[in-house]
VOKOLRO-79577 format. One record per residue: residue number from 1; residue in three letters; x, y, z of N, C-alpha, C, O in turn. Coordinates in steps of 0.02 Angstrom, whole numbers, plus 32768, in hexadecimal, padded with zeros to 4 digits. Example, Ala and Ser with C-alpha at 12.3 -4.5 7.8 and 13.67 -1.06 7.14 Angstrom:
<pt 1; ALA; <8294; 7EE4; 8186>; <8267; 7F1F; 8186>; <8294; 7F5B; 8186>; <82C8; 7F5A; 81A7>>;
<pt 2; SER; <8282; 7F90; 8162>; <82AC; 7FCB; 8165>; <8285; 8002; 818A>; <829E; 8039; 8192>>;
//
This chain:
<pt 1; UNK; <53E0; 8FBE; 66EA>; <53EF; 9004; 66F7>; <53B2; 9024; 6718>; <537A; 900B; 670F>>;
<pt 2; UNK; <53B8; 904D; 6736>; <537E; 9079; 6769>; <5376; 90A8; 6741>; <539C; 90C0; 6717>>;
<pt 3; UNK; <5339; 90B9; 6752>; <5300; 90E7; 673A>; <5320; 911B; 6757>; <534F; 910F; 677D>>;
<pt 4; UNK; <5308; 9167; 6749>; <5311; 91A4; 6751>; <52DB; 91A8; 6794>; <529E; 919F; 678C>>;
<pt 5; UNK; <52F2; 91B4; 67C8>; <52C8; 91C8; 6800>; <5294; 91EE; 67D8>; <529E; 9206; 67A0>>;
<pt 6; UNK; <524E; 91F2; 6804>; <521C; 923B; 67F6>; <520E; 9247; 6831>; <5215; 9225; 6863>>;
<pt 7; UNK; <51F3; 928A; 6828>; <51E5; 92BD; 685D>; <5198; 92C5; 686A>; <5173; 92D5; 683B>>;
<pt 8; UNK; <5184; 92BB; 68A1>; <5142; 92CA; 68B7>; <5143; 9318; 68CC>; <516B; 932D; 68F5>>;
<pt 9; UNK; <5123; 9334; 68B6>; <5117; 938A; 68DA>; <50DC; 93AC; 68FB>; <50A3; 9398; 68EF>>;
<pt 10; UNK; <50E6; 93D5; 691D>; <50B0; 93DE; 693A>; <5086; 941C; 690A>; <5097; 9425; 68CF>>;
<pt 11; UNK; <5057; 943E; 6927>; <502E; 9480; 68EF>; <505E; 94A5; 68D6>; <5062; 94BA; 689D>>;
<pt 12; UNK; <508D; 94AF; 6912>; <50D7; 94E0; 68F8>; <5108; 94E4; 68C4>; <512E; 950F; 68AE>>;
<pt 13; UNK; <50F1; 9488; 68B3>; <512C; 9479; 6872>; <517D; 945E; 689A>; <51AE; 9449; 687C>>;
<pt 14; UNK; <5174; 9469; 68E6>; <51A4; 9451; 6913>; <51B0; 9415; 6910>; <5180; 93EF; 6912>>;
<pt 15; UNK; <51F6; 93F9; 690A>; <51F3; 93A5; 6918>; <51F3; 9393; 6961>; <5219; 93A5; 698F>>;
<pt 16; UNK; <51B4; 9362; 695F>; <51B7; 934F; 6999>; <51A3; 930F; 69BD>; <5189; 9303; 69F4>>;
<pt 17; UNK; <51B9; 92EC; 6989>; <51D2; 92A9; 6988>; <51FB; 926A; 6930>; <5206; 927E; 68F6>>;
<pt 18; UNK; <5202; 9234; 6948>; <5227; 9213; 690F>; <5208; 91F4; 6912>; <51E5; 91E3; 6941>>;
<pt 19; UNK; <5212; 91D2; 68AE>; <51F7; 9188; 689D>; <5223; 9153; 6879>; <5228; 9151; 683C>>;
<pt 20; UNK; <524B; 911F; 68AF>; <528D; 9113; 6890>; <526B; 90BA; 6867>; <523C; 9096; 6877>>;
<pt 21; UNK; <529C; 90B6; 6832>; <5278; 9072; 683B>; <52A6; 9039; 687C>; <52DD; 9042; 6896>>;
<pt 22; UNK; <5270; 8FF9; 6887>; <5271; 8FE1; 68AD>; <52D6; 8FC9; 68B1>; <52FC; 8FDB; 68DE>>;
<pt 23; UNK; <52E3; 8FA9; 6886>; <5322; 8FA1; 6871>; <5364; 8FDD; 6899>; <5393; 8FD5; 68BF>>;
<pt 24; UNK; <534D; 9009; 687E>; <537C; 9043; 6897>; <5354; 9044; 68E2>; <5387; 9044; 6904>>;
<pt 25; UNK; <5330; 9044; 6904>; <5325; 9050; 6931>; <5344; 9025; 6960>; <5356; 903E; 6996>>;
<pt 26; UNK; <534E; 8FDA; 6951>; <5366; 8FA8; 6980>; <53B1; 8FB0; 6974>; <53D1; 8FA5; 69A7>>;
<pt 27; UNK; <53D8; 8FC2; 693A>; <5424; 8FC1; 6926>; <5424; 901B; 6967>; <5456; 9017; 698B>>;
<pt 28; UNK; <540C; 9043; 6971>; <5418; 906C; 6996>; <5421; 9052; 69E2>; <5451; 904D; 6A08>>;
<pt 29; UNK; <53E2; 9044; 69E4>; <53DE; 901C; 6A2A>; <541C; 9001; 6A48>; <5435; 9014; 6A7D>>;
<pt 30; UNK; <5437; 8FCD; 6A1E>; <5465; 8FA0; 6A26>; <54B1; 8FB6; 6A25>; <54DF; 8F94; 6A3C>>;
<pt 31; UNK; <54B7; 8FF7; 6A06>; <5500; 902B; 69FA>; <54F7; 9052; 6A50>; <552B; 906B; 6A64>>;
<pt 32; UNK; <54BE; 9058; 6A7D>; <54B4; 9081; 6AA6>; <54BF; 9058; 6ADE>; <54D1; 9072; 6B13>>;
<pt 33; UNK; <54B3; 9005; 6AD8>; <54D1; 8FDD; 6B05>; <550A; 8FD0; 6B00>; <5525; 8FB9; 6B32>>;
<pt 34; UNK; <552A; 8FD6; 6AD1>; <557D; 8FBE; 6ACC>; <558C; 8FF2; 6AEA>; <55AC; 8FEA; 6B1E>>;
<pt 35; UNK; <557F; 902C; 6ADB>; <55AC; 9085; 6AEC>; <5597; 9071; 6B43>; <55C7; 9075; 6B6A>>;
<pt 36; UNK; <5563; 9061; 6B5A>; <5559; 906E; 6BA5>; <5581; 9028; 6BC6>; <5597; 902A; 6C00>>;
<pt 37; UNK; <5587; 8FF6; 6BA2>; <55B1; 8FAD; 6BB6>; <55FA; 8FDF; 6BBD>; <560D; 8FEF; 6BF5>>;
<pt 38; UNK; <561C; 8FF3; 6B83>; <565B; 900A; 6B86>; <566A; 9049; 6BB5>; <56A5; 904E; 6BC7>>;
<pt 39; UNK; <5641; 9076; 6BCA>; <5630; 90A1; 6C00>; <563B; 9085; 6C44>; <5663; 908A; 6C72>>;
<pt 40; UNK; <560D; 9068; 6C36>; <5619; 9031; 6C8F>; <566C; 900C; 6C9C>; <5691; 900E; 6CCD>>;
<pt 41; UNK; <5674; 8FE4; 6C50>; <56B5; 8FD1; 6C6C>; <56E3; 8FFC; 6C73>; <5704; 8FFC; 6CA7>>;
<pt 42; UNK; <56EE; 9024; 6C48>; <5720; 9063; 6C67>; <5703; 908C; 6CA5>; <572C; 90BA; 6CAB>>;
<pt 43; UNK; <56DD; 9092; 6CCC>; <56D3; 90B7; 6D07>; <56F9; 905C; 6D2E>; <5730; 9063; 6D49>>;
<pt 44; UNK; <56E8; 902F; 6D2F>; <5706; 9009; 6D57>; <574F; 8FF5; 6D4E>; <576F; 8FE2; 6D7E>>;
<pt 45; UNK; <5764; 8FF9; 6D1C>; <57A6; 8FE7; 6D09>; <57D6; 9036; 6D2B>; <580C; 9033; 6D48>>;
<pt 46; UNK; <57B6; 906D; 6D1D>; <57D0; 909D; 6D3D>; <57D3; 90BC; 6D92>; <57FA; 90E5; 6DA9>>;
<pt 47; UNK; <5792; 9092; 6DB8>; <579D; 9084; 6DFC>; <57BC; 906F; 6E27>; <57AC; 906D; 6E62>>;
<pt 48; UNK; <57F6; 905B; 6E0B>; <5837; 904E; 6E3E>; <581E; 9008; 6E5D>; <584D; 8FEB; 6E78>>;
<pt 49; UNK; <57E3; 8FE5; 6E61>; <57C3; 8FB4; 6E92>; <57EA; 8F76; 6E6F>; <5800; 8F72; 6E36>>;
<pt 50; UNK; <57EB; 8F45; 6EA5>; <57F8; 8F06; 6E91>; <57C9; 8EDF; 6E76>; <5797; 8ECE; 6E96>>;
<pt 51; UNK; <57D5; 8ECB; 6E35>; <579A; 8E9B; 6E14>; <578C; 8E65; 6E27>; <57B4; 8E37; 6E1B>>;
<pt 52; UNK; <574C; 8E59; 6E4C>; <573B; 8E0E; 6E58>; <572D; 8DD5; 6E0C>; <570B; 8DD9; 6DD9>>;
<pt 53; UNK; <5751; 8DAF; 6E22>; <574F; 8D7A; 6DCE>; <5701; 8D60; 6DBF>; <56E4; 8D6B; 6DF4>>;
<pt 54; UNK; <56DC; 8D49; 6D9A>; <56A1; 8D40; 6D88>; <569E; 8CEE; 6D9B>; <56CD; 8CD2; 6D7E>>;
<pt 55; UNK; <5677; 8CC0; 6DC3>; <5678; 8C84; 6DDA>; <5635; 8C67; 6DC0>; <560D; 8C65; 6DEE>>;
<pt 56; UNK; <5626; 8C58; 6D9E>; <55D4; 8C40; 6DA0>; <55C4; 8C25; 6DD4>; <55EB; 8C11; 6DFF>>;
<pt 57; UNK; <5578; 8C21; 6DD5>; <5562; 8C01; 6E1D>; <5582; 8BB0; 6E28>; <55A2; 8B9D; 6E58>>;
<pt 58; UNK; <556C; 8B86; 6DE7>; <557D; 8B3C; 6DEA>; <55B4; 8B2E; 6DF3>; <55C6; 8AFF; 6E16>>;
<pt 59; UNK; <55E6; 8B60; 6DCD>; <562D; 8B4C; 6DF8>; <5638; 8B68; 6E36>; <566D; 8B52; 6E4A>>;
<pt 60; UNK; <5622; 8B8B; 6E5B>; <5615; 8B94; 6EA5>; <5609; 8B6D; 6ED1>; <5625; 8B5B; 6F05>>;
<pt 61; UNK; <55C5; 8B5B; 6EA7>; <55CB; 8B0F; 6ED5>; <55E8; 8AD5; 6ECD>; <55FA; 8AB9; 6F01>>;
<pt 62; UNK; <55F1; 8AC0; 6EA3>; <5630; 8A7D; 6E8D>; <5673; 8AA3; 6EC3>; <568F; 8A81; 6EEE>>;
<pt 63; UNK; <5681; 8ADB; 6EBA>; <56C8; 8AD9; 6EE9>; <56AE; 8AE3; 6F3E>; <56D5; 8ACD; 6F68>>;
<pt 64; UNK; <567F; 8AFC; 6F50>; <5662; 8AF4; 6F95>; <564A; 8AA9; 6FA8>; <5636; 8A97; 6FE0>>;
<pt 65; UNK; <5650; 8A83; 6F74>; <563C; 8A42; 6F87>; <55ED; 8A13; 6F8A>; <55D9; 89E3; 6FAA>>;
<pt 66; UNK; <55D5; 8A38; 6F60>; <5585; 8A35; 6F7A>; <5564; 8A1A; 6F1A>; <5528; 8A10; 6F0F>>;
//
């Protein structure tokens, strides 16, 4: 389970920065790549464009002959 963020402040008593633990910091990280993965595919799935199929290189070349 994650720690309770803390707050760094400045003279003001303003927050103005976080201290997450490391744990929660990478499980964030990783929720912010899925949300921007699923972003992207819906802007492309909603572009009307024709999807080129995914080929790896090696089978590229095995079917070019080389």
């Amino acid at each position: 389970m994650a720690s309770a963020p803390r707050f760094l402040t400045d003279e003001k008593g303003n927050r103005v920065a976080v201290v997450l633990d490391i744990a929660e910091y990478e499980r964030l990280l990783e929720e912010l790549e899925d949300q921007d993965a699923l972003r992207e595919l819906d802007e492309a799935l909603s572009s009307g464009e024709t999807p080129i199929p995914y080929v790896p290189l090696s089978e590229r070349a095995k079917r070019q002959g080389k």
